[in-house]
PDB file of N, CA, C and O in Angstrom, chain B, residues numbered from 101:
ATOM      1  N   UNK B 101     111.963 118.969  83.625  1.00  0.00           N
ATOM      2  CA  UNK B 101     110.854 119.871  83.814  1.00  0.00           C
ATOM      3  C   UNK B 101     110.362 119.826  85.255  1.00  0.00           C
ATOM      4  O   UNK B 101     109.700 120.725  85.773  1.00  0.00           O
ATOM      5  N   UNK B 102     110.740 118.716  85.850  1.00  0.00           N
ATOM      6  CA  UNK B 102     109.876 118.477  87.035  1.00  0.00           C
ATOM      7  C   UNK B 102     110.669 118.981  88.091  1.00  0.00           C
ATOM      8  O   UNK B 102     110.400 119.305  89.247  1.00  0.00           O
ATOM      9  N   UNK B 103     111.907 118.969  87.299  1.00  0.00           N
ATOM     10  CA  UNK B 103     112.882 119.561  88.886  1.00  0.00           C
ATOM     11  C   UNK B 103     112.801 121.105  89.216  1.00  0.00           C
ATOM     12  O   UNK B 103     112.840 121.489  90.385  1.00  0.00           O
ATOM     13  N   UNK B 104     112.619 122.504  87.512  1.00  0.00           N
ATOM     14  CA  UNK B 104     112.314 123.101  87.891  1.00  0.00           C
ATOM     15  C   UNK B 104     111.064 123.890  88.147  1.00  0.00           C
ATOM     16  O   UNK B 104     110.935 125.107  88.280  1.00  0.00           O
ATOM     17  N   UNK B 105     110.103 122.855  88.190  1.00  0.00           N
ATOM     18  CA  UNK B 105     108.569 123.120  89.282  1.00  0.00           C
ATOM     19  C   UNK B 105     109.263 122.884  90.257  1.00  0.00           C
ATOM     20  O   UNK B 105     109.640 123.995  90.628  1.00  0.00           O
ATOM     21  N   UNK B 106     109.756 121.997  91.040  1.00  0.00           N
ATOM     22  CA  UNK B 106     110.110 122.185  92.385  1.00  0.00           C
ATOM     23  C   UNK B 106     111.016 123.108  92.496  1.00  0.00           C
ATOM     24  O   UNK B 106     110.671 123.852  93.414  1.00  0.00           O
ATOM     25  N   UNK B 107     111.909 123.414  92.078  1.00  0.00           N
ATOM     26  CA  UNK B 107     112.578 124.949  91.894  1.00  0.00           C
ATOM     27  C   UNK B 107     111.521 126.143  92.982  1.00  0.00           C
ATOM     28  O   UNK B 107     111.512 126.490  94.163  1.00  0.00           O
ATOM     29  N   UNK B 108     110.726 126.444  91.723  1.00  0.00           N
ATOM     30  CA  UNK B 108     109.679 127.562  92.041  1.00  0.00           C
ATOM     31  C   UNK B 108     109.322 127.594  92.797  1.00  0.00           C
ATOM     32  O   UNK B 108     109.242 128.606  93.493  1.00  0.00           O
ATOM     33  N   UNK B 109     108.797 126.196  93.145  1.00  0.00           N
ATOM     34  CA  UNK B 109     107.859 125.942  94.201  1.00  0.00           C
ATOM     35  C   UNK B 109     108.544 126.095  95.851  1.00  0.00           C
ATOM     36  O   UNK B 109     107.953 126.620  96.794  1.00  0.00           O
ATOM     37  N   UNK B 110     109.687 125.595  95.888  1.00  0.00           N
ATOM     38  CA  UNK B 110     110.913 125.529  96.845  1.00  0.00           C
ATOM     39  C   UNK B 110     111.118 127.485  96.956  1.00  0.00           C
ATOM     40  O   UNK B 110     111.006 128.146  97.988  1.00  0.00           O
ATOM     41  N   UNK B 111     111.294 127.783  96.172  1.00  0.00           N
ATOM     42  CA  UNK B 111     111.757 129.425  95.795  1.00  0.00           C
ATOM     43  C   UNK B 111     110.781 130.356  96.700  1.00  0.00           C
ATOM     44  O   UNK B 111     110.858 131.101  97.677  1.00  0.00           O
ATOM     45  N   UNK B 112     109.547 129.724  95.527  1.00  0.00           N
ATOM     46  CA  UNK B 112     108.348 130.777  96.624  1.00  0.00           C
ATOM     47  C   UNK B 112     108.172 130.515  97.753  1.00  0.00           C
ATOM     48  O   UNK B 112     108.139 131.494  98.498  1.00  0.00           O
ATOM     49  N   UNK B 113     107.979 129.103  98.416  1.00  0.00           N
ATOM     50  CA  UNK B 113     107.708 129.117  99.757  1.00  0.00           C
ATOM     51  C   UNK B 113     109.069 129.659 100.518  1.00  0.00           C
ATOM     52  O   UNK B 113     108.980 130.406 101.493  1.00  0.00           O
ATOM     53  N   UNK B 114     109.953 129.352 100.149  1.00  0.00           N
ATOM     54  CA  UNK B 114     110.890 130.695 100.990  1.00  0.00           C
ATOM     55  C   UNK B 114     111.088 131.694 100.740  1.00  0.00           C
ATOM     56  O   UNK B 114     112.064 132.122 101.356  1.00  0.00           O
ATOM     57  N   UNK B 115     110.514 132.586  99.908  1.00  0.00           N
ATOM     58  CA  UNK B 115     110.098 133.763  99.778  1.00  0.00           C
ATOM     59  C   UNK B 115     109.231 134.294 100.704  1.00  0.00           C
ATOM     60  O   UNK B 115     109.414 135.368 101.277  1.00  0.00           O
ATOM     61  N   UNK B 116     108.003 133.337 100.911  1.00  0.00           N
ATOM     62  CA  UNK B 116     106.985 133.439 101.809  1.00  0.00           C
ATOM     63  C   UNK B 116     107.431 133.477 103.162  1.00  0.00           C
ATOM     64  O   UNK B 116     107.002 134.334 103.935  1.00  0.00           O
ATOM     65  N   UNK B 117     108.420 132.446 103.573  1.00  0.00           N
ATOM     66  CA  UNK B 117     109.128 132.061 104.485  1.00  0.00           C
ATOM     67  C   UNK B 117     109.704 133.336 105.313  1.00  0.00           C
ATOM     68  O   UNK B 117     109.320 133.752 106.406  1.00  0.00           O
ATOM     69  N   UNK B 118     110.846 133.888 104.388  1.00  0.00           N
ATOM     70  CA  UNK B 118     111.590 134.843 104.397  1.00  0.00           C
ATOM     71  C   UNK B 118     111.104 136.128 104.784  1.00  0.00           C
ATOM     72  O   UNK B 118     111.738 136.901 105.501  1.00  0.00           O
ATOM     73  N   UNK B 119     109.771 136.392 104.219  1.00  0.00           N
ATOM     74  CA  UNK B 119     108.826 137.500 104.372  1.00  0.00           C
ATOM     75  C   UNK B 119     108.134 137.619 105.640  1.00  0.00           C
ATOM     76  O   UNK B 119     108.197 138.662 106.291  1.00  0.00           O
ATOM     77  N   UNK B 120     107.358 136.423 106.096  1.00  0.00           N
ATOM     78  CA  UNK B 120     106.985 136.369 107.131  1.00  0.00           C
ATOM     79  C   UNK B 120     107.903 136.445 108.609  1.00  0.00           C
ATOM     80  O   UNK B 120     107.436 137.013 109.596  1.00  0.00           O
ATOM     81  N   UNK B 121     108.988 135.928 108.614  1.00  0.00           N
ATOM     82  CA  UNK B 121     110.121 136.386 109.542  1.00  0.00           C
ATOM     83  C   UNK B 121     110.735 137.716 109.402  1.00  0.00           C
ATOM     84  O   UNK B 121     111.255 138.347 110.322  1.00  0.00           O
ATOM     85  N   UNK B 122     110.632 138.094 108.162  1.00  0.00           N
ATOM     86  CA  UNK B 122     110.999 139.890 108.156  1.00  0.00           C
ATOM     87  C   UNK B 122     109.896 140.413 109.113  1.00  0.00           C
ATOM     88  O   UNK B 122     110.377 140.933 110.120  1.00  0.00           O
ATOM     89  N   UNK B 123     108.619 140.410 109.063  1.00  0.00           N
ATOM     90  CA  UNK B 123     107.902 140.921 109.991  1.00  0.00           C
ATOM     91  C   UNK B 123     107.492 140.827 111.055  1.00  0.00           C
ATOM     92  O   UNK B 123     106.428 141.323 111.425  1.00  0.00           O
ATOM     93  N   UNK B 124     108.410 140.043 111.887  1.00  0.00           N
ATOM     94  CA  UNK B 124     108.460 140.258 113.107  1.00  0.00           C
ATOM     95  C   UNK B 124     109.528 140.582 113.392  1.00  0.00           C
ATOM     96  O   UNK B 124     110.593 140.564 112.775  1.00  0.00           O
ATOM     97  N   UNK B 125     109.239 140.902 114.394  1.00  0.00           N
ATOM     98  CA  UNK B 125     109.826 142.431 115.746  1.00  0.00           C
ATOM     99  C   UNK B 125     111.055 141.640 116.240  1.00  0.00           C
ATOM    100  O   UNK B 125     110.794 141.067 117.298  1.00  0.00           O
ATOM    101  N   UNK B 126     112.333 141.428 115.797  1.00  0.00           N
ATOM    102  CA  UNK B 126     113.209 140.476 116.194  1.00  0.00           C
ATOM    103  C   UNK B 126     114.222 141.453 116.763  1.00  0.00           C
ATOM    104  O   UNK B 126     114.291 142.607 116.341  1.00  0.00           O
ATOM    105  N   UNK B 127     114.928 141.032 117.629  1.00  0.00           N
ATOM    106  CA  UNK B 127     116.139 142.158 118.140  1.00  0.00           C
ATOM    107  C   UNK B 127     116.783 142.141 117.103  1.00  0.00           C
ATOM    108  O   UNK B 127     116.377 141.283 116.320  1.00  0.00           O
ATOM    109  N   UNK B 128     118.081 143.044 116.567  1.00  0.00           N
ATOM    110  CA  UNK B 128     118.730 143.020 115.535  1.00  0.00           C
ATOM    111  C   UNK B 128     119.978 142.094 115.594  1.00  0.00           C
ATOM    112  O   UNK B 128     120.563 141.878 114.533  1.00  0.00           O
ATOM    113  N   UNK B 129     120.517 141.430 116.945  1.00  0.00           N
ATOM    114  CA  UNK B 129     121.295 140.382 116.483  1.00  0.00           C
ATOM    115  C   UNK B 129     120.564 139.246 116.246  1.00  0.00           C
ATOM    116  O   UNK B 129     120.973 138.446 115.404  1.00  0.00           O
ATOM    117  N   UNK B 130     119.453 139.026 116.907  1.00  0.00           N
ATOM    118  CA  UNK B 130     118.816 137.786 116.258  1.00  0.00           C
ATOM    119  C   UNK B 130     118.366 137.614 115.012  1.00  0.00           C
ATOM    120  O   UNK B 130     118.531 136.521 114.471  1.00  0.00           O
ATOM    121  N   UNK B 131     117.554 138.937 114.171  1.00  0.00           N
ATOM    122  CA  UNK B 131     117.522 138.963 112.873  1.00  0.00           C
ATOM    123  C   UNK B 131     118.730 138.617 112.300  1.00  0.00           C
ATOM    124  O   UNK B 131     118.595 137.705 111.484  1.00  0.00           O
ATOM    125  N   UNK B 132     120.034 139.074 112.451  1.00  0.00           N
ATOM    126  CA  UNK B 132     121.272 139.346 111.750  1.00  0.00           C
ATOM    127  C   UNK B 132     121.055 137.763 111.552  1.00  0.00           C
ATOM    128  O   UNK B 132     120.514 137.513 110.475  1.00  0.00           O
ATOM    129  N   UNK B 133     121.260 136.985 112.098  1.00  0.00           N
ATOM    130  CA  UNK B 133     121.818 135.434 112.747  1.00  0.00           C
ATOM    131  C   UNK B 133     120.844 134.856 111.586  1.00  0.00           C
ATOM    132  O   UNK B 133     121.158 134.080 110.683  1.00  0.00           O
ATOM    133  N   UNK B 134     119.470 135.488 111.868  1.00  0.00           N
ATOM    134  CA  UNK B 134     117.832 134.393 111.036  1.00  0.00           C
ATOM    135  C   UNK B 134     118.410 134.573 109.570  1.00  0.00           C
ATOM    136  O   UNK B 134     118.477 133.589 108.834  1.00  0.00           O
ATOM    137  N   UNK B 135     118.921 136.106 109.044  1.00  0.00           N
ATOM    138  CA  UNK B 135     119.504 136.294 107.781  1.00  0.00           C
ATOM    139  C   UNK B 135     120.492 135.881 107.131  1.00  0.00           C
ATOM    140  O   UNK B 135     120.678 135.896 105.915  1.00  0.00           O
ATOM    141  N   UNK B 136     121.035 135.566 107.827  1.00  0.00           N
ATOM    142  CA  UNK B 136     122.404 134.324 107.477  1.00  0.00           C
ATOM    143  C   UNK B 136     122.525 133.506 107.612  1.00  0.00           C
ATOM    144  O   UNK B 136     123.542 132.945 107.203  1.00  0.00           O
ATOM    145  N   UNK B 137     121.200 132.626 108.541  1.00  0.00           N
ATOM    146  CA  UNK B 137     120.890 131.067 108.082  1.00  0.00           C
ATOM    147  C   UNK B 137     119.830 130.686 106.553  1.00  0.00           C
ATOM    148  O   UNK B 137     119.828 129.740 105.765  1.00  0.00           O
ATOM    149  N   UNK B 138     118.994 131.980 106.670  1.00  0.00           N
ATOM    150  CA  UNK B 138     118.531 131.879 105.281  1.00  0.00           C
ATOM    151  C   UNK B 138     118.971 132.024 104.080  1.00  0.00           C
ATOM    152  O   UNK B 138     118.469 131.409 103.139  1.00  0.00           O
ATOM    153  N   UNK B 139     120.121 132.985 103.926  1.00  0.00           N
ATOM    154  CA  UNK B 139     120.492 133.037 102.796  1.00  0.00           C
ATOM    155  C   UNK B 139     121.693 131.828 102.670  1.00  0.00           C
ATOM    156  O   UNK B 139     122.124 131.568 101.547  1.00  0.00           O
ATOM    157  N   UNK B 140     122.259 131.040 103.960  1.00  0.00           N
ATOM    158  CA  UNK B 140     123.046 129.653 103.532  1.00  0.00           C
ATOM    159  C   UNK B 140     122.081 128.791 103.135  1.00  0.00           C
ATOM    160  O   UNK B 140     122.534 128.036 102.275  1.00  0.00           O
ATOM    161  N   UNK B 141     120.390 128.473 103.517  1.00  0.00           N
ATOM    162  CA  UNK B 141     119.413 127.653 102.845  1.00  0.00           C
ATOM    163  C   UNK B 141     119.207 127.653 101.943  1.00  0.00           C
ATOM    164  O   UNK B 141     119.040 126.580 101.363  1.00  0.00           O
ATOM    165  N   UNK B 142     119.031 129.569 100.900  1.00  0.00           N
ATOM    166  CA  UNK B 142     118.784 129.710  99.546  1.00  0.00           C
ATOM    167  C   UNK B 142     120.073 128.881  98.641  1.00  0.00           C
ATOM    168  O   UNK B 142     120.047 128.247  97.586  1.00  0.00           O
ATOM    169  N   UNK B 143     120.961 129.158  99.414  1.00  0.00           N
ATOM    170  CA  UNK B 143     122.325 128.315  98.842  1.00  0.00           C
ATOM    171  C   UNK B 143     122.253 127.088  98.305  1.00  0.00           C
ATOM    172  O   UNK B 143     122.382 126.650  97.162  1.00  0.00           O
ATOM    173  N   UNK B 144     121.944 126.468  99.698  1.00  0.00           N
ATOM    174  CA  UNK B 144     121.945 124.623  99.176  1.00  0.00           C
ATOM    175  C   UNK B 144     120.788 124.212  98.661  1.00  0.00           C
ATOM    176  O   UNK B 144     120.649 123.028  98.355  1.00  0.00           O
ATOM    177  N   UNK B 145     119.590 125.302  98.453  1.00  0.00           N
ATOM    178  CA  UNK B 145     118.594 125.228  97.358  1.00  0.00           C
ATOM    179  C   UNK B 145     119.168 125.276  96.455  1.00  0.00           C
ATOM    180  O   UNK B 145     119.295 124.307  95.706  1.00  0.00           O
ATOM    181  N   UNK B 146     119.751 126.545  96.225  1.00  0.00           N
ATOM    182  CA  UNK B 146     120.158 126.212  94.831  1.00  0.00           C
ATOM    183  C   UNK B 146     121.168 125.049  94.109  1.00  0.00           C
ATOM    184  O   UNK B 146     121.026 124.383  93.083  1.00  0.00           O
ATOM    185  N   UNK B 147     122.212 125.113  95.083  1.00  0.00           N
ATOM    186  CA  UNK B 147     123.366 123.771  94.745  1.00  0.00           C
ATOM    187  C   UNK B 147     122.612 123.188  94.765  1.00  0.00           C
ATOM    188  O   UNK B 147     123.204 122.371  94.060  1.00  0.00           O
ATOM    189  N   UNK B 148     121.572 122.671  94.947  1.00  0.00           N
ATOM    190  CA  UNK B 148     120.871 121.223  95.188  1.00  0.00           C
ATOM    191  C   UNK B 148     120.244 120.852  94.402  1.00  0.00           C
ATOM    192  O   UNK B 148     120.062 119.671  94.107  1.00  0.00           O
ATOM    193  N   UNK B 149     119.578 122.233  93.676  1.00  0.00           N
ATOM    194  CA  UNK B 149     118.724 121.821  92.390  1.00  0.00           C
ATOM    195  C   UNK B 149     119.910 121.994  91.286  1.00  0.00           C
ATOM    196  O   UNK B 149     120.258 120.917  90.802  1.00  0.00           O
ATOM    197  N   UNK B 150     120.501 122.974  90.863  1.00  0.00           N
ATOM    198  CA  UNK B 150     121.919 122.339  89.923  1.00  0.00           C
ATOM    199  C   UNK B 150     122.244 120.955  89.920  1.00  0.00           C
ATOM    200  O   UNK B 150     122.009 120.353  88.872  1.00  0.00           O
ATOM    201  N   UNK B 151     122.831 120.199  91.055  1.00  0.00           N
ATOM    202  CA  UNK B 151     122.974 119.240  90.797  1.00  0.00           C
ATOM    203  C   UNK B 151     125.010 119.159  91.377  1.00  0.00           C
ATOM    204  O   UNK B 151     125.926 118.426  91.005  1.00  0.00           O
ATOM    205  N   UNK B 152     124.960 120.067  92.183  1.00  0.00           N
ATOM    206  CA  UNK B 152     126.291 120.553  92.668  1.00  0.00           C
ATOM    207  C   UNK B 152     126.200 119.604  93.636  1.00  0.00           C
ATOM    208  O   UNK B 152     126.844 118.581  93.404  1.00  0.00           O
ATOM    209  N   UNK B 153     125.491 119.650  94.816  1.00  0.00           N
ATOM    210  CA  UNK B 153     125.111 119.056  96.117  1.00  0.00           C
ATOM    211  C   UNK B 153     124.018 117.686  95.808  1.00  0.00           C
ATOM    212  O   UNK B 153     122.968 117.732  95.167  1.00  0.00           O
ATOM    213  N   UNK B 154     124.562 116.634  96.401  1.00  0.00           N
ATOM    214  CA  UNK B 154     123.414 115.773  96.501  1.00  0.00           C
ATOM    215  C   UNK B 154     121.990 116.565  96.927  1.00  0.00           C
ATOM    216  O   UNK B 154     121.975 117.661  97.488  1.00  0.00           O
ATOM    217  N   UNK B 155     120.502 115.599  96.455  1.00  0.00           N
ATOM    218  CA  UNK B 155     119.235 116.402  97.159  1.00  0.00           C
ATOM    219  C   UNK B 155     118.805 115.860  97.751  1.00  0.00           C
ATOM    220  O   UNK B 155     117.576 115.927  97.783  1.00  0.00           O
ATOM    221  N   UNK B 156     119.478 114.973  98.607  1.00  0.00           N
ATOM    222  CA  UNK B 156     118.762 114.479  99.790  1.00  0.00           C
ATOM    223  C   UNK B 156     118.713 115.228 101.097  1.00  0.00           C
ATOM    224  O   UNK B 156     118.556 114.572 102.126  1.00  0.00           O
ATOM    225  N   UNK B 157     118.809 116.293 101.145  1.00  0.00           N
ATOM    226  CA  UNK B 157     118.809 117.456 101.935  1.00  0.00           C
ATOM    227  C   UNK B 157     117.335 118.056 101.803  1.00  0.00           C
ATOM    228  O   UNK B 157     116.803 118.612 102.764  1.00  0.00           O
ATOM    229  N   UNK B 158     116.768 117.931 100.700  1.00  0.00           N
ATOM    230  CA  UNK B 158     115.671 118.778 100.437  1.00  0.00           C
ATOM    231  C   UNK B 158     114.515 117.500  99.645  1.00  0.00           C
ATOM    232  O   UNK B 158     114.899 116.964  98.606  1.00  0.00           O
ATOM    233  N   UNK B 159     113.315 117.166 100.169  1.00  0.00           N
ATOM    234  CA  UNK B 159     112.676 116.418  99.786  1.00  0.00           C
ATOM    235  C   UNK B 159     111.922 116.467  98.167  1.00  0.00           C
ATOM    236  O   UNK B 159     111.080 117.362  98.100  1.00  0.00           O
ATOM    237  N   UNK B 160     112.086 115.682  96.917  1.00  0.00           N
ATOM    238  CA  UNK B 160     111.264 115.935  95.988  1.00  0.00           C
ATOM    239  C   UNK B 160     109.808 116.179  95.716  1.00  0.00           C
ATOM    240  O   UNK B 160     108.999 115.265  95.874  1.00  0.00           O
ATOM    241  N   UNK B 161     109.370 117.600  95.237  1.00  0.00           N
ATOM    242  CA  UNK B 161     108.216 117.397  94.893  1.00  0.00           C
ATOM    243  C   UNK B 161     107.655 116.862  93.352  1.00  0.00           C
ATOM    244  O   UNK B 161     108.069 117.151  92.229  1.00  0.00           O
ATOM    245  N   UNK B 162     106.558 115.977  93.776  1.00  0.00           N
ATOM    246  CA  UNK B 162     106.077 115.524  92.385  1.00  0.00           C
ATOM    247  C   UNK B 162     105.523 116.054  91.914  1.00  0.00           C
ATOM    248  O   UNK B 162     106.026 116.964  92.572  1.00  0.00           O
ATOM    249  N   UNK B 163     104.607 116.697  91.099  1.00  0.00           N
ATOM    250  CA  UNK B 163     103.389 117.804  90.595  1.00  0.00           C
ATOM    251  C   UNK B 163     102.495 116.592  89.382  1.00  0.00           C
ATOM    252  O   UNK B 163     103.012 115.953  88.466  1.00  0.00           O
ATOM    253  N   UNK B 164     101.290 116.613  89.743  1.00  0.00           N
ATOM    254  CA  UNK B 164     101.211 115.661  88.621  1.00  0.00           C
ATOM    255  C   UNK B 164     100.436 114.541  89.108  1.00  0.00           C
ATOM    256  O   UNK B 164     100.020 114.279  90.236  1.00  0.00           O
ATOM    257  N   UNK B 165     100.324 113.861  87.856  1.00  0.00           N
ATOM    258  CA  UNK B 165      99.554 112.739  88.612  1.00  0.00           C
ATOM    259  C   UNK B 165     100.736 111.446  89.352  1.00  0.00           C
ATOM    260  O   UNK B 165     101.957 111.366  89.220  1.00  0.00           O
ATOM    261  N   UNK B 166      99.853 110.634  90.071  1.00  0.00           N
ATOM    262  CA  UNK B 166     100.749 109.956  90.608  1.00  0.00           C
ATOM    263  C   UNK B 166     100.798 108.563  90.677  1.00  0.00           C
ATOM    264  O   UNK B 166     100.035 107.790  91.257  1.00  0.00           O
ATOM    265  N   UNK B 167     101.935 108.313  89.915  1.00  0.00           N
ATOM    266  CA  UNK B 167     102.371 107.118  89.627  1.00  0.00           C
ATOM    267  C   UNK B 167     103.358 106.398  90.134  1.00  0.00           C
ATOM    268  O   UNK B 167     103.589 105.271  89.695  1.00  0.00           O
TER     269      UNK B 167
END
């Protein structure tokens, strides 16, 4: 359960991420370049939360109390 809260949580902030770099004024090869490092990040998000890729690439969040 806890892995996919961090899922979401991982998901939306690069959603947010993603959004906020869409709106700026980038030349179009530099966008091209920002868009194809992000969508290789959404990648090893995802391998990472599957369980394809080790996750020591991407730090755990806890949600919750803390113990």
């Amino acid at each position: 359960m806890n892995s996919i809260i961090s899922l979401i949580v991982y998901l939306v902030v690069f959603g947010l991420i993603w959004w906020l770099i869409n709106m700026l004024p980038l030349p179009a090869p530099v966008a091209q370049i920002v868009r194809v490092l992000f969508i290789i990040l959404l990648i090893l998000i995802i391998l990472s939360a599957v369980g394809i890729l080790p996750g020591g690439y991407l730090p755990r969040i806890h949600i919750g109390s803390l113990q």
